[in-house]
C-alpha positions as CSV (number, residue, x, y, z in Angstrom):
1,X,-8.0,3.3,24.7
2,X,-10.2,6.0,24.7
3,X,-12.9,4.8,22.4
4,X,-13.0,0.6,22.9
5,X,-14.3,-1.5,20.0
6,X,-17.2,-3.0,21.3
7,X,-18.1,-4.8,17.7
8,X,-14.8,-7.3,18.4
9,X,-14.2,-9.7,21.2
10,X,-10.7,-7.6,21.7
11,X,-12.2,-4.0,21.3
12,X,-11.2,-2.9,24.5
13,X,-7.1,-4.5,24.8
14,X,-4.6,-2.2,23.5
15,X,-0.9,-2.9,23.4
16,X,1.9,-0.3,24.7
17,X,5.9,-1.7,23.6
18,X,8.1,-0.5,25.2
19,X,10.7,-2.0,23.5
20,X,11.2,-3.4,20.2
21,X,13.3,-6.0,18.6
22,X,14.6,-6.5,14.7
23,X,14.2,-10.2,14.3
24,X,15.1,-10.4,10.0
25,X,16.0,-7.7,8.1
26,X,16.2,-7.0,4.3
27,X,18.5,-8.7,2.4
28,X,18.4,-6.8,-1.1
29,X,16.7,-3.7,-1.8
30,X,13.7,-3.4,-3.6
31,X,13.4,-3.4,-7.8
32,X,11.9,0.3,-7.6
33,X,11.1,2.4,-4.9
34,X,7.2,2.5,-3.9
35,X,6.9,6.0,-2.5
36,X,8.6,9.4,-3.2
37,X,9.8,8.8,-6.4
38,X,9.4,11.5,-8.6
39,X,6.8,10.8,-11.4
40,X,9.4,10.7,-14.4
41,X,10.9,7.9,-12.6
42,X,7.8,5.5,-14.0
43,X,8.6,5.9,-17.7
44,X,12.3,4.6,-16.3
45,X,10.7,1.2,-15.1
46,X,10.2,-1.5,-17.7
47,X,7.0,-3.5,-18.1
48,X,8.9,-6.9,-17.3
49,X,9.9,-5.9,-13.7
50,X,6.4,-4.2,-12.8
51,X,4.5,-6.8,-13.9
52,X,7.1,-9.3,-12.2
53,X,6.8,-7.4,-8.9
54,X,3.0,-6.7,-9.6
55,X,2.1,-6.4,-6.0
56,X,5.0,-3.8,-5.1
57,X,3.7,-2.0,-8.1
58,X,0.3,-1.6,-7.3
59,X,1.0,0.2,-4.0
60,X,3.0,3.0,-6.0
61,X,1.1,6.5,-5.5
62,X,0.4,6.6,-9.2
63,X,-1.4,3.3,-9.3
64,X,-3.2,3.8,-6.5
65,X,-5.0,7.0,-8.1
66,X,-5.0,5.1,-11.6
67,X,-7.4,2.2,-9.3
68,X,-9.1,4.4,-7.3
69,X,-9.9,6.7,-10.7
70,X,-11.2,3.3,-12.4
71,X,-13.3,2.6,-9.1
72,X,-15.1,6.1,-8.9
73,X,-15.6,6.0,-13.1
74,X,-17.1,2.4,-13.1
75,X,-19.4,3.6,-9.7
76,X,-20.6,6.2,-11.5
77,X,-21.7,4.4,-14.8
78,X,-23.2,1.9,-12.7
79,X,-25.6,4.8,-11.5
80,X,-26.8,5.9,-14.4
């Protein structure tokens, strides 16, 4: 490491693998895809399986800006 930690007890340990092993893998796939979906695909998804799979949703691209939008717009009315 070229730069250690010194804030954490383990600042200065870094890990090299040189091999690495597939313990589990993925039985199904996933309802919808999270990343590089084309934006038209959204309209395509229903309500039911978003909000079923709410945490898979909320790392697509498009909610991400929609939170970090509602972050930055509630910041700034908070400095007014």
């Amino acid at each position: 490491r070229t730069a250690p930690n010194d804030k954490v007890p383990t600042g200065i340990v870094e890990v090299a693998a040189d091999k690495v092993t597939v313990l589990n893998t993925v039985a199904k796939s996933l309802p919808f895809s999270i990343s590089g979906a084309p934006e038209g695909d959204d309209d395509e998804l229903r309500e039911e399986v978003r909000l079923k799979h709410r945490v898979l949703d909320l790392r697509r691209p498009q909610m991400v800006r929609n939170l970090r939008l509602r972050a930055k717009t509630i910041r700034a009315l908070r400095e007014v």
